[in-house]
C-alpha positions as CSV (number, residue, x, y, z in Angstrom):
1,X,123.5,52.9,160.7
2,X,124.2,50.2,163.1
3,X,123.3,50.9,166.5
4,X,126.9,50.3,167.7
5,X,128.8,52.2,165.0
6,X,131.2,54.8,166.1
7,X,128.7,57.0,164.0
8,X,125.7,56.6,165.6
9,X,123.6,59.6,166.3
10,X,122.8,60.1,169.4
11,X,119.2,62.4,170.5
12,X,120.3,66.0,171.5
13,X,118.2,67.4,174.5
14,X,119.2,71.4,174.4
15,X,119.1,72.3,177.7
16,X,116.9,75.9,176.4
17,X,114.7,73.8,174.2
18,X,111.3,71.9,176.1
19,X,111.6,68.5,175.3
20,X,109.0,66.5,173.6
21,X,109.3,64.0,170.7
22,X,105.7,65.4,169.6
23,X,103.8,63.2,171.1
24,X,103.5,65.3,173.9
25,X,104.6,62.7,176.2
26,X,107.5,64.6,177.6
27,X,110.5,63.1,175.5
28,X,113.5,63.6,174.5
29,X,113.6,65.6,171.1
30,X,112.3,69.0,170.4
31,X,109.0,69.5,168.3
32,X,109.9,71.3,164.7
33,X,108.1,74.0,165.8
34,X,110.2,74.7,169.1
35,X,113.3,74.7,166.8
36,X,112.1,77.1,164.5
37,X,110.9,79.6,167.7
38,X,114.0,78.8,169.4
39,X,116.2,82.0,168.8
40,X,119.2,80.1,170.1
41,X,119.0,77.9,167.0
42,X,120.9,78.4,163.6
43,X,119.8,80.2,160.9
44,X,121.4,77.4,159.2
45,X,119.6,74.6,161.2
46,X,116.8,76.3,160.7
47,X,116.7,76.6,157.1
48,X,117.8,73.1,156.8
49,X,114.8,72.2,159.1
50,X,112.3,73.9,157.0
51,X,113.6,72.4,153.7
52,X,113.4,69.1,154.9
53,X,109.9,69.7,156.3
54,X,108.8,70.3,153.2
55,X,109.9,66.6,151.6
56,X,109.0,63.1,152.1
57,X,109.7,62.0,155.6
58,X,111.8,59.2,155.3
59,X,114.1,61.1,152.8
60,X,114.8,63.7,154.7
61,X,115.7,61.7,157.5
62,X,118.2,59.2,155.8
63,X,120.0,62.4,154.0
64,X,120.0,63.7,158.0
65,X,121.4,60.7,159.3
66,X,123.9,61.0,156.7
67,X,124.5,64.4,157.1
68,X,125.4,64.0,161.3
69,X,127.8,61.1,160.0
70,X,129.9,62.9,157.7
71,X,129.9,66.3,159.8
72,X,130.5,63.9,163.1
73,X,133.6,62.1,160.8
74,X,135.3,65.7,159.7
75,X,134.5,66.9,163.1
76,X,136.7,64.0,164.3
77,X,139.3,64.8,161.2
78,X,139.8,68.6,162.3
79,X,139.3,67.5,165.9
80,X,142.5,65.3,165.6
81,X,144.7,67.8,163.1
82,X,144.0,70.3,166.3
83,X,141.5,72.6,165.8
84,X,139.1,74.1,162.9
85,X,140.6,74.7,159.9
């Protein structure tokens, strides 16, 4: 994904979530663990969190980047149409 691209993911900082990128130097993603405590998250995010926990890094993360693009693009699609179909 370019860095410019009308797809580009941006980080989400839930305002209920602590924020950390793991590191525990105070940034701006949540840890895996605060996602899967978090009992304002999805059951679906959460499953989807877990499976991809359990495969190779990198993998998991391309098929998520790829993942927010398509939902972002039929977001757009019902977005424009007027409202969820």
């Amino acid at each position: 994904m370019e860095p410019n691209s009308p797809h580009t993911v941006r980080p989400l900082n839930p305002p209920h979530l602590p924020p950390t990128d793991g590191d525990g130097d105070g940034g701006m993603l949540p840890s895996p663990d605060a996602v899967l405590n978090d009992p304002a998250a999805s059951y679906w995010l959460k499953d989807a969190l877990r499976s991809a926990l359990a495969r190779d890094p990198l993998d998991a993360a391309r098929d998520a980047e790829l993942l927010a693009v398509v939902l972002a693009e039929r977001e757009s699609e019902v977005l424009a149409q007027g409202g969820v179909s």
